[in-house]
N, C-alpha and C positions, 0 to 999 in steps of 0.2 A: 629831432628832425626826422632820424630815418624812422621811427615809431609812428611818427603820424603822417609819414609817407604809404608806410604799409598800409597804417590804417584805412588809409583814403581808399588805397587800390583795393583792398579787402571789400569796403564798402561797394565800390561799384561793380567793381568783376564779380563778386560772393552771390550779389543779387542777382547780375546776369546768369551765372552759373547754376541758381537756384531757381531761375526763370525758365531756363531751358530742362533744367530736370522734370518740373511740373508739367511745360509742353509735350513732351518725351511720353510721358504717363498717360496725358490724357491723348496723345493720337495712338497709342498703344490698345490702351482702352476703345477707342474708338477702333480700331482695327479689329480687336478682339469678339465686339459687338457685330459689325457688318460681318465679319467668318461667321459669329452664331448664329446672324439673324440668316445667310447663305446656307448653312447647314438646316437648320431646323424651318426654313421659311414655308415650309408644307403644312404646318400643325397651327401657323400663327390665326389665318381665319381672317375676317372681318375687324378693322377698327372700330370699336364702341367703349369710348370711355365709362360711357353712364352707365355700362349693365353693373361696374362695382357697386350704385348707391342699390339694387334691389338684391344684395348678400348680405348673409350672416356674416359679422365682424369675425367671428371666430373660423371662418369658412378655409383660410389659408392653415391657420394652426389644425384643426380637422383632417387635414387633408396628408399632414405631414406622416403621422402613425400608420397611414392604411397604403403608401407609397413604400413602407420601409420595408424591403428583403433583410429578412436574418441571413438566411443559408439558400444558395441555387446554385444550378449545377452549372458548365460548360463543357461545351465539344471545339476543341479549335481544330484548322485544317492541317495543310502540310507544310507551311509554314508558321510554326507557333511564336505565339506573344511570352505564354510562360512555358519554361525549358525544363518543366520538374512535374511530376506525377507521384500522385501522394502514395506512400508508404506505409508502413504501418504505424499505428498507432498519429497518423494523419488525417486530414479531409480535404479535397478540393473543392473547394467553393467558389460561391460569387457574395457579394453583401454587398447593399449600395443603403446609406443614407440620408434624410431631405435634413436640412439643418434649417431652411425657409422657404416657405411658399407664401408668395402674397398675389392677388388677382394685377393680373396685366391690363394693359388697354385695349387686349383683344378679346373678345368675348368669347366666355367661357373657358379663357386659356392662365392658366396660374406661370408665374416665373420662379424658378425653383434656383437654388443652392445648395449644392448633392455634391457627394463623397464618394466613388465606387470602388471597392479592393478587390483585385480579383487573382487567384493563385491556391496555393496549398496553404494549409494549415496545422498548426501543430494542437492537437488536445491537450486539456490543462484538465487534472484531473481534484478533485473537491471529494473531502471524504467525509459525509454527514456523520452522527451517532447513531449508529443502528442502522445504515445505508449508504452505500456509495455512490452517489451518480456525478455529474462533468460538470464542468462552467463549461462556458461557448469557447472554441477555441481561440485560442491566441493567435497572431501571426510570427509565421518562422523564418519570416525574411525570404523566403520564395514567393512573392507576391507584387501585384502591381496597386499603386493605388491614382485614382486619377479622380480630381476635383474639378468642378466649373460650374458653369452657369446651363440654366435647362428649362424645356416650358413643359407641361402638362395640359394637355386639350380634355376637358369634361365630359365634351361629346362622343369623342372615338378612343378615349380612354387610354391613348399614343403619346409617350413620353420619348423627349429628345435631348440629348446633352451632348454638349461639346468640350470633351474631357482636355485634362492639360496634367502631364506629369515629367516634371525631372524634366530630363535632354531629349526627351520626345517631344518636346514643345505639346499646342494645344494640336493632335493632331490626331485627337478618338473620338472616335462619334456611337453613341450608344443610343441603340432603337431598342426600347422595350412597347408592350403591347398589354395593358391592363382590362381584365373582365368587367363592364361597366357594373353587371353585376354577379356576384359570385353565387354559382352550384354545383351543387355536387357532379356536375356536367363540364364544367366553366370557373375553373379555379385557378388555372394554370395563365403565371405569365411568361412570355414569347419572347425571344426579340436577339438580335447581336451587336457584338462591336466589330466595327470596321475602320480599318489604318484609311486617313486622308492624304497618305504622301504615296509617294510614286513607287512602282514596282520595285524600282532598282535602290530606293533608298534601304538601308540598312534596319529602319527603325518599322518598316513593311512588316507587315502580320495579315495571314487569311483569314475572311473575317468570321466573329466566334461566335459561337450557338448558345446562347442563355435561356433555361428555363428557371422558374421558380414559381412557390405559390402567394397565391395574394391574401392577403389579409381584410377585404373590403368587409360591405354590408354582406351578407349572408342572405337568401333565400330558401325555403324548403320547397322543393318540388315532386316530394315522391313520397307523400305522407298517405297518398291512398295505398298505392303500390306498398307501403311499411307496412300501414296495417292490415291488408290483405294475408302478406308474408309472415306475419307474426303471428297472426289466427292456426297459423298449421303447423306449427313447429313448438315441439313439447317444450320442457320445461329445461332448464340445465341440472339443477338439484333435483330427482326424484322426490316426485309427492310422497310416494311409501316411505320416506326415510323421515320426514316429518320434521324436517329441521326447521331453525326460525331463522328467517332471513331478515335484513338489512333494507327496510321501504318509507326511505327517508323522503321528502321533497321534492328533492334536484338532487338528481345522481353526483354531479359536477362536484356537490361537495361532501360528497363520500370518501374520504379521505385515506390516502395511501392505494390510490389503485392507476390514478394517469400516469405514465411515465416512468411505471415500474415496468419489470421486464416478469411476464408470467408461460411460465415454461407448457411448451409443446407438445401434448400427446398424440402422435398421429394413428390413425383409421389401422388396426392390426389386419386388416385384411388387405390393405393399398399394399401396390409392391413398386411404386414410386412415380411410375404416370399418371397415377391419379392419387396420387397422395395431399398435394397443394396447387392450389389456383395461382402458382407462380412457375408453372415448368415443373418439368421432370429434376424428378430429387431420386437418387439412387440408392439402393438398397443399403449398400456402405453406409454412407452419413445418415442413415435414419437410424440404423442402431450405435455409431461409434460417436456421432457429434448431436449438441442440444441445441436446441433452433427454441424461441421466444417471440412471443406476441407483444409489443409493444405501444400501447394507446396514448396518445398526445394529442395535445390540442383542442379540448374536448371544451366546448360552447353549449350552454343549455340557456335555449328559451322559451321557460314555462317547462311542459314537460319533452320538448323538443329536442333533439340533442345534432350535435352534428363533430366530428372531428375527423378523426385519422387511426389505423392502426398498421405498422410493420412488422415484420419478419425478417428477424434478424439471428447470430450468434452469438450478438456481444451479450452483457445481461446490462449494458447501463449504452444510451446513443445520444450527440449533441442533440441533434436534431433529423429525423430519420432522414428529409429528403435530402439531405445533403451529406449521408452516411454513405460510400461506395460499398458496405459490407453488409447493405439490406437485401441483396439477389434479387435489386427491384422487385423488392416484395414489400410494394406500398398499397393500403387502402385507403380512398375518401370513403367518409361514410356519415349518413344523416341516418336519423331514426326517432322511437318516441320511446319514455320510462314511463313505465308502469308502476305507480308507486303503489299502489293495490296489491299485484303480485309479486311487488318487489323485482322486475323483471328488467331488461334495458335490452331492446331489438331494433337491428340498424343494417342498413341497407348499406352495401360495400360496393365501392366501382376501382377497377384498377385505371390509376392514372397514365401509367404506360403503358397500358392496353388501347383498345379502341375504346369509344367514349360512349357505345352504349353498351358495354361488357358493364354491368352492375347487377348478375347473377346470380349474388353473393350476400346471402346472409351473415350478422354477428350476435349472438346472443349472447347478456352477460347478466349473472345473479350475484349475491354478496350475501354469503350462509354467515350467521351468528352463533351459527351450533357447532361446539367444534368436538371432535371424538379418535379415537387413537387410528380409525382409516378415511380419517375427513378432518383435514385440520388447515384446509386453502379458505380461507375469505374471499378469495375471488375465483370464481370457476364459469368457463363461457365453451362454446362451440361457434365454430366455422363451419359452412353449409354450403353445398351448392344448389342452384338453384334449376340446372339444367336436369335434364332426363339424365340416364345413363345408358350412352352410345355406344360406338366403336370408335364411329368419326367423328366423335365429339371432342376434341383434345382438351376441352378446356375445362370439363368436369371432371371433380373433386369428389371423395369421397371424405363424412365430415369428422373433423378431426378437433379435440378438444384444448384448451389450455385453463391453465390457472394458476396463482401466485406461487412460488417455487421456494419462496423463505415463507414459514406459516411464521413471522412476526405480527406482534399484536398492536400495529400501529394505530391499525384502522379500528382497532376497539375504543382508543382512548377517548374519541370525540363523540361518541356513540348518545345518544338520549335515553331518558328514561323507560319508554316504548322501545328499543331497541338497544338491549343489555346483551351482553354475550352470555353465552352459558357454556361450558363444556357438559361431556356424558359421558362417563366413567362405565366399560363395559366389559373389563377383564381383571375387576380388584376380586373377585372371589377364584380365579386362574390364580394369580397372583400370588395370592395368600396359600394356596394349595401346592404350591410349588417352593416357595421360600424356605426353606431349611434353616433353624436356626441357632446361634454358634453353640460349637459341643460347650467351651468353659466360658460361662458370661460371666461379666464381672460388674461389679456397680459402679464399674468410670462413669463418667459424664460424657454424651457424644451430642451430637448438633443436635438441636432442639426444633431446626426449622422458621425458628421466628424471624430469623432476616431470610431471605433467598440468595442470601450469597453462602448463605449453609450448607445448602444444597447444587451448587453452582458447582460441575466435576470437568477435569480436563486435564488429558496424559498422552501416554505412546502406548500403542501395542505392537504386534506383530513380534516376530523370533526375534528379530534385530533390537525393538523398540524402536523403530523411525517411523511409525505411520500415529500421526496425530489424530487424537478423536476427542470429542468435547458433548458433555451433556446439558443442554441449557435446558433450564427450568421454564415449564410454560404452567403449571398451576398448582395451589398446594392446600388441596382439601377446594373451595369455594371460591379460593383467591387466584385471579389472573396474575401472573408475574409479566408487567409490560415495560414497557421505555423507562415510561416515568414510574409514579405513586399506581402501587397495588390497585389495581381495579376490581371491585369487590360483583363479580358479575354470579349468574345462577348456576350452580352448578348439583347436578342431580348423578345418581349411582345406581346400582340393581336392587334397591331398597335399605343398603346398609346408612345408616344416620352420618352425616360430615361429625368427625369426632375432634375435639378440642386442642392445642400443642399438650405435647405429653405422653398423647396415646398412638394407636396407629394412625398413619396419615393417610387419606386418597393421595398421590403425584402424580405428573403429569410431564412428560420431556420431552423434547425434539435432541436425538441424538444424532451425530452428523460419525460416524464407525467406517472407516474403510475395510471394505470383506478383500480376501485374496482375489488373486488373479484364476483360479478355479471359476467360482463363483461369479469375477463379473458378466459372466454371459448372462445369469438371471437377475445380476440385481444393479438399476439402473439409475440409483439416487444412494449417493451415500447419507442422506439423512432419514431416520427410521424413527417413526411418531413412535414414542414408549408410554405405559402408563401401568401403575402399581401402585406400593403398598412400602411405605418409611415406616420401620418402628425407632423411634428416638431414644427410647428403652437400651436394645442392642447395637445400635448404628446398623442396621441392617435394611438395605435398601435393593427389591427385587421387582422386578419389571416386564411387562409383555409387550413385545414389538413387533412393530406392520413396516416390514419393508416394499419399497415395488421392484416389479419381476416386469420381465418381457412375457409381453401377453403373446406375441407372436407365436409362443413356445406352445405345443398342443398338447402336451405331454403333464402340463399342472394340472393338480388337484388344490382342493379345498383352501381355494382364497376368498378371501373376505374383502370385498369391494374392492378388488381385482390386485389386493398385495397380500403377502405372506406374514400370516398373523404368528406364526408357531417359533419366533425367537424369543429368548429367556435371556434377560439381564441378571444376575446375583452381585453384589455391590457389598463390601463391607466398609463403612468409614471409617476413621481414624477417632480413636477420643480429643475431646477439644484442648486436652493437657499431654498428650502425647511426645516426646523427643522427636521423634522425628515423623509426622503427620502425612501419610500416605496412605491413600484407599486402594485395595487389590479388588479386581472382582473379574469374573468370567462371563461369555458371552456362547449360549450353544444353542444349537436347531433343537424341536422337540418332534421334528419330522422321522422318519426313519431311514436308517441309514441309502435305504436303498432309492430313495425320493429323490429327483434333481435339482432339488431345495435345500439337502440337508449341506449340513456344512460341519465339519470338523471342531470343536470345542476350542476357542481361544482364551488365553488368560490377557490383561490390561493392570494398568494401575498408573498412578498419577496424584493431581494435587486436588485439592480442592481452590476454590476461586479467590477465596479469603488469601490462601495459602499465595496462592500464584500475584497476588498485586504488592504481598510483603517481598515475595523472592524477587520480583523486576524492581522492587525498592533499592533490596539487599545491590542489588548487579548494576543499577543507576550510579549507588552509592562505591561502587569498587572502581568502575570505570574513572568516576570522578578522582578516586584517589589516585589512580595508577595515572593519572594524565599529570595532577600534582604533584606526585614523586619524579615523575618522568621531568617534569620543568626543573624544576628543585636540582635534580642533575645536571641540565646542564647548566644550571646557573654554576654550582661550585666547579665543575667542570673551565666555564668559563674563566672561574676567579684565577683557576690553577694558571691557566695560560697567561692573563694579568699579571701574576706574582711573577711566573718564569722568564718574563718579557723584562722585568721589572730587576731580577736576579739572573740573569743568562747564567753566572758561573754553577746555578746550583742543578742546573739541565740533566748533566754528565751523570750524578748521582741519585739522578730516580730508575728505580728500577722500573724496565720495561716488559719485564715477566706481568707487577701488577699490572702495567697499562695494557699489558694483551689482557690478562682477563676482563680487565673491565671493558675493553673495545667487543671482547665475546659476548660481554652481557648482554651489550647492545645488538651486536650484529647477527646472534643467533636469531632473536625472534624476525627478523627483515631475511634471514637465507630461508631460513626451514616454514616460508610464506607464513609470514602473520598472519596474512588474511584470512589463511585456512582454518585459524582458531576462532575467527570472527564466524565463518563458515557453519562452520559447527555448530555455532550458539545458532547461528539462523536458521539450518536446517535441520538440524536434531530439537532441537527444540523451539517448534514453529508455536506451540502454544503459549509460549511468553513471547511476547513484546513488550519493549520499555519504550520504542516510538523513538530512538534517537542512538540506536548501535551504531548508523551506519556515517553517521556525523560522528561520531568518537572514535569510529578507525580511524578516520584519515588526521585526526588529532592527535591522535596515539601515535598510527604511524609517523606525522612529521614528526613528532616530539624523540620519537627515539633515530628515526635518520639524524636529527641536528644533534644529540647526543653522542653517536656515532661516530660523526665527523668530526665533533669536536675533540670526541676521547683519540682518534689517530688522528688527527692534526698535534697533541699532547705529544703523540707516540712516532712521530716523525720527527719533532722538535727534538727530543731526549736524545732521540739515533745519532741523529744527524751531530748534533751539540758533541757529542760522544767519539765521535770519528774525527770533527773537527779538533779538537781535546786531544786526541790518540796522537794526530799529525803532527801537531805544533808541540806535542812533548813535553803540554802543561798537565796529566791525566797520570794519575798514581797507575803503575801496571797491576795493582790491586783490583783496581775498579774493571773486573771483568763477568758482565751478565752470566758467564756458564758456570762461575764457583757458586752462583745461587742456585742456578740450577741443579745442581751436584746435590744440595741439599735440599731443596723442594721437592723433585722430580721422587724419588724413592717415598719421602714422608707421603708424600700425595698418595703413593699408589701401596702403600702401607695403608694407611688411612682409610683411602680409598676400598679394600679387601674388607679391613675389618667393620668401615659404616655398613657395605652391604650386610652383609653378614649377619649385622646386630640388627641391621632394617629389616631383613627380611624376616626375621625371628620375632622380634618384639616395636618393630615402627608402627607406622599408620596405619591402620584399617579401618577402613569406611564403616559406619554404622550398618547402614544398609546397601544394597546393590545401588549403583546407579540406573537410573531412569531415564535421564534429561538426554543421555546419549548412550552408544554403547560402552557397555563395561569393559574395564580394561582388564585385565589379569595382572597386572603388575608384576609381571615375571620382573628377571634380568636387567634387564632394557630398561624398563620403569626405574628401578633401583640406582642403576649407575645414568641418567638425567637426574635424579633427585642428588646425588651426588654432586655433580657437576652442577646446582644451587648451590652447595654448599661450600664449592671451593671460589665460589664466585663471593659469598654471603664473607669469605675469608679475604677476601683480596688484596689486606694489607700486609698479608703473612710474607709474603716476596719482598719486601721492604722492611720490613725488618729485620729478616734475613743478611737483607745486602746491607741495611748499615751496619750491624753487626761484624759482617764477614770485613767491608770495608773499612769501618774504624773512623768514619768522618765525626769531625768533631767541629769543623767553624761552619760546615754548610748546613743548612737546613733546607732542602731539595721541593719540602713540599709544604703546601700554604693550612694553615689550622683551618679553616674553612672547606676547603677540599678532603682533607681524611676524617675529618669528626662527620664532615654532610653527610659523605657518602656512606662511611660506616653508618650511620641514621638512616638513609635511604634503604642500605639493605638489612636493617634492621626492623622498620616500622610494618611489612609485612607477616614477619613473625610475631609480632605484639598486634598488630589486626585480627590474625589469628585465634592467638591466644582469645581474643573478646570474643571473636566468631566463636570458639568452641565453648563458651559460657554463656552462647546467647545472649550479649551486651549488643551482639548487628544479629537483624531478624535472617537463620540461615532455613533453608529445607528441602536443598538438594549437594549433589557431588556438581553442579555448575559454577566454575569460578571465573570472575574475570580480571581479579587481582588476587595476590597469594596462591597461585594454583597449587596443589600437592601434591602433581606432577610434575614438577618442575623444581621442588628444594623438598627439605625432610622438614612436616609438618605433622607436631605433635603437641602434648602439652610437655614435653621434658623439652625436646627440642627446640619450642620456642620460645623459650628462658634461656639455654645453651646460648643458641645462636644471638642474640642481642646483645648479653653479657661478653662472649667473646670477642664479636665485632668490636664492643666498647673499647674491649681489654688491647686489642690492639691496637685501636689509634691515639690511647692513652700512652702504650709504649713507643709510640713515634713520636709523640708529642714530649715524652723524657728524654728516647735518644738526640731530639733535633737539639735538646734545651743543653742537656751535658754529657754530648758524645754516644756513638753508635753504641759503644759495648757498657754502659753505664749499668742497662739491665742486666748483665752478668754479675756471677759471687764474684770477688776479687782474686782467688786464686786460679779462676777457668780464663781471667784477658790475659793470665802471661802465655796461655797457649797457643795465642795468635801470632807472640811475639812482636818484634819491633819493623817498623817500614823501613828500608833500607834503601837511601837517598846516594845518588851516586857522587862521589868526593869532585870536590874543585879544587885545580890542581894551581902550582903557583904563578 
């Protein structure tokens, strides 16, 4: 009865309730519609249903793509919308997108369905193979995003929406301003958003300034004016130099040059007012910071071209205009390619200039020739196009750029008409310089047949902290690029390309940091090399082009304006070597007295082969040391299980072991782990294994919860122990300082004679270290290595105490727990032991598990150490089974004598 009473009432009220919801919606809607048709009623025009039948069906979807803002800027007033101003490694932007358009009934007006964000933004950084450039940023939650409904007028190219977000209700109205059609004149669109609620409300904003660029149909309009300007302006590559350039089709798909960042030479004679068509740049920042030419967006129709190019400092940008770190150093720019001369000339206008400031020439060529002081595939100039005045502020003197990593990306796609070739022009220097070794031997040294042969990377300087890396760019004919060897031409001063086996032509981009002396002259740490491998001796010797500041009036004898007169020497390591490390030196062939010359340094390091086994080897240690580390506290944990399980056997664990073991752990968390993570990062910046910095904080939890666990152990025991003392169920035997009595002396016995015997005949490195600084292993060194080993013993205090104590029904500690952990601090010394027989690939003093700085690591010691460790939780595991002193001869327990129980009286 009362079930289909409910039911009934359900039935009528549910509907009614359900009736009123739907009314609710739609005068909602309809409300929402008369505010947008009140807002936007300016743009709507003439009712004409029928102009939809004479459109392309496809006219709405069309229209969607050439509406979308990626990135635009804002200006709000003195009451802002957003309360946050980007940061570093941020962007403030605008992004608005259509998700529909379809024709209205008003003619020529579309109804739109648009999305606008507007606020900061965070960079999301994306690391290609062989480049690094952004994805578009992310949002970082300082932003606003407002959705609704919007019209689009065809005619006047004025877009209107009336936005709706969150507890602002619909109360945004954004007016943009579209170029019906775009020029290098007319690109820019306009427009703000403005608050519709009243001063005094809270949600009140002054209204904000939106620029951005359009993306429409494109127009050329200054194709005479281009080719006028490009009749008089030489070439960028010198004709006399006679290189073979790059005169493919369509520039557009010349590959690897949009959107790269190609570094800045400015006019040696500007002294900063007229050094860039963007303002004054002062004499500081042209010599101390590098400034990049960045081209984007680049449109080719036919041989037409048109895009963009900024001026920035980053080397990688989302998108320029909406980069706050370009120094409004934006260019449009149209032009035509000359595929003939292989040439690309483009007329530049500043868009934050006034709009007929386009006085500005760009010129860009694409050499195939590449040589030890010409090794850019992209090289162009900046021109101005004005006279040179006084009152002229706006003229430039022209200033060059070109790709700043001579990577051979842009070779790989190359055609058969258009092969790269290098030109070998200092193998007979070379060869007349190379000294070679006083006692040769018939080892076997790299052969050159892979390029990872050849592939060099170490530390130099006094310290060894300054990272330098030789990467291979050719070897005899052969390109060394991204992918598969590109077999492109390659020519010499007449000597024949000679087969593997014999001498080789080579070819390298070295990236050497020189001292702080020297960087006044030398203003790129990467120096094109090129020489002469004999495979024969491993001997590999080089001449290299660094650049100088030209500014300096005081240079002689540079070769296409860098310093040819530096000498690589390079010995490699035989490919059966122990321990496989190239030494080699780098010195001036200038005279001492020249402000070129430079002091003789020595280097040395790994080869590339070498360096992807040793980040294997540290992959692999890491991995282990995070597995030991868990492994602890699991037995760690059991021990608590058992004691919880056994309360009475508390009393009789010694807490001498549990301080060492709570040492083990809390040494590396005091004396900053991280600074040993540190170390591997920055002493040795040339290995990366791509996943250190995810294995600290692994590491690190792993030994904080081992920590805690071992003194939470070491509070239970205490604690247990005092309770025990009070209640006068606890032998007055069982007292922690008689162990101490006998530990504390053996230790510091021990302790005298392991130095002692370490210092004299322990561990010594093969060779120096490299990866970091060397240590000397004084003292200091010796008693840490010690302090391993009393750790590596830590069940020695427990055997002591059952001994001294004489327990015989308790068994205090769980088999799980002393056999683990004796394993735990055993398996690094058997790690070892493999490492020192090359069963794990080793080839440096870098550890990240078994350090040997930290315990005594040898081949006697670690056999010692395992076997020992064994040996004693074998003898706790006999005393727990039949009594403390069981391990004793029979005649040494009467010297303990008997426990002495106080009488009960009658």
């Amino acid at each position: 009865m009362w079930f289909s009473c409910s039911k009934t009432l359900f039935s009528r009220y549910g509907l009614l309730l359900l009736l009123l919801l739907v009314l609710e919606n739609v005068a909602g809607a309809q409300q929402d519609e008369r505010q947008f048709l009140e807002v936007c009623k300016k743009l709507l025009g003439v009712e004409d249903p029928t102009w939809k039948e004479e459109l392309d069906p496809q006219a709405g979807s069309n229209l969607v793509p050439l509406l979308r803002i990626v990135r635009g800027r804002y200006t709000q007033g003195e009451k802002v919308l957003i309360n946050a101003t980007a940061q570093a490694q941020q962007v403030q932007g605008v992004s608005l997108t259509v998700a529909k358009a379809v024709p209205s009934i008003f003619r020529n007006n579309y109804e739109l369905s648009l999305s606008v964000r507007i606020g900061v933004w965070q960079r999301r950084r994306m690391v290609y193979r062989g480049v690094r450039g952004k994805m578009p940023p992310a949002p970082s939650g300082v932003d606003l995003l407002l959705e609704g409904d919007g019209v689009y007028s065809a005619t006047t190219g004025d877009l209107c929406m009336l936005g709706c977000a969150g507890k602002g209700g619909c109360k945004y109205k954004l007016s943009l301003k579209y170029p019906l059609l775009t020029t290098i004149q007319h690109m820019g669109v306009t427009g703000e958003l403005v608050s519709l609620v009243e001063r005094t409300d809270p949600f009140y904003f002054d209204p904000v300034s939106i620029t951005a660029l359009a993306g429409g149909p494109y127009e050329y309009t200054r194709n005479d004016t281009v080719n006028e300007v490009c009749s008089h302006l030489g070439a960028d590559v010198p004709e006399e130099l006679n290189l073979k350039l790059w005169k493919g089709e369509q520039v557009c798909r010349q590959p690897g040059w949009t959107r790269q960042p190609l570094r800045v030479t400015w006019n040696p004679e500007c002294v900063g007012n007229d050094c860039s068509p963007f303002g004054s740049i002062n004499s500081t920042d042209l010599k101390s910071k590098e400034f990049y030419m960045v081209p984007g967006r680049m449109r080719c129709d036919g041989n037409l071209v048109h895009g963009e190019f900024t001026l920035t400092q980053n080397t990688w940008i989302d998108d320029p205009f909406g980069d706050p770190s370009i120094l409004n150093g934006h260019l449009l720019t149209e032009g035509v390619w000359d595929p003939v001369k292989g040439k690309l000339c483009m007329l530049g206008c500043q868009y934050h200039g006034s709009s007929e400031d386009c006085a500005i020439a760009i010129t860009v060529q694409f050499p195939l020739t590449l040589t030890v002081t010409q090794r850019a595939t992209v090289i162009g100039h900046v021109t101005s196009l004005r006279k040179s005045t006084k009152t002229d502020d706006s003229y430039f003197k022209t200033f060059s750029f070109q790709q700043f990593r001579p990577w051979l990306y842009g070779l790989r796609s190359t055609t058969v008409m258009s092969e790269p070739e290098y030109v070998y022009s200092k193998i007979k220097q070379a060869k007349g310089l190379c000294v070679p070794p006083r006692n040769p031997n018939a080892r076997k040294y790299p052969s050159a047949g892979d390029w990872h042969d050849l592939e060099l990377q170490g530390l130099s300087g006094p310290q060894g902290l300054n990272s330098f890396s030789f990467s291979l760019l050719t070897v005899g004919s052969q390109f060394r690029t991204l992918g598969p060897v590109h077999a492109g031409n390659t020519t010499d001063e007449g000597d024949a390309m000679v087969k593997i086996g014999d001498m080789l032509d080579v070819s390298y981009t070295v990236s050497y940091p020189f001292g702080e002396l020297d960087s006044r002259f030398h203003l790129d740490p990467q120096i094109s090399a090129e020489g002469i491998y004999n495979p024969a001796t491993g001997m590999l010797c080089l001449i290299g082009c660094r650049s100088v500041d030209l500014s300096i009036n005081s240079l002689t004898s540079l070769e296409g304006h860098k310093d040819c007169q530096v000498f690589f020497s390079i010995q490699l390591p035989p490919v059966d070597a122990w321990r496989s490390q190239f030494s080699g030196t780098i010195k001036s062939l200038r005279n001492p007295d020249d402000p070129l010359y430079f002091n003789q340094e020595s280097f040395s390091g790994m080869m590339f082969s070498q360096t992807v086994r040793t980040v294997w080897r540290q992959d692999l240690e890491i991995l282990i040391s995070v597995v030991m580390l868990s492994l602890a506290v699991i037995f760690i944990f059991w021990q608590l299980l058992y004691s919880r399980r056994y309360p009475e056997t508390l009393p009789y664990i010694s807490t001498s072991m549990l301080g060492l073991l709570s040492l083990a752990h809390m040494i590396p968390l005091v004396l900053n782990f991280e600074a040993l993570f540190d170390k591997t990062k920055t002493s040795n910046a040339l290995i990366q294994s791509g996943w250190p910095e995810i294995n600290e904080v692994v590491v690190r939890l792993t030994t904080m919860s081992a920590m805690l666990l071992q003194l939470r152990l070491l509070q239970k025991a205490w604690q247990s122990r005092l309770v025990a003392r009070e209640n006068g169920t606890l032998s007055p035997l069982i007292q922690e300082q008689h162990v101490l009595y006998v530990v504390l002396p053996l230790y510091l016995l021990g302790g005298i004679i392991a130095v002692v015997v370490h210092a004299i005949t322990g561990f010594k490195p093969v060779e120096k270290g490299f990866l970091w600084r060397v240590n000397q292993r004084g003292w200091w060194w010796d008693l840490k290595a010690y302090g391993g080993l009393l750790l590596d013993f830590h069940l020695f205090p427990q055997v002591v105490a059952n001994v001294l104590w004489g327990a015989k029904e308790q068994a205090p500690l769980a088999k799980a727990f002393y056999f683990g952990m004796a394993v735990v601090r055993s398996l690094p010394h058997i790690y070892d032991l493999c490492r020192t027989f090359r069963f794990v690939p080793t080839y440096s003093d870098m550890y990240m598990y078994a350090n040997p700085e930290w315990d005594f690591y040898s081949a006697a010691w670690d056999i010692v150490i395992p076997c020992g460790t064994l040996l004693l939780a074998s003898l706790i595991y006999m005393q727990q089974r039949w009594g403390g002193r069981c391990i004793l001869p029979a005649r040494w327990r009467s010297f303990f004598g008997y426990e002495k129980v106080p009488s009960v009286g009658p």
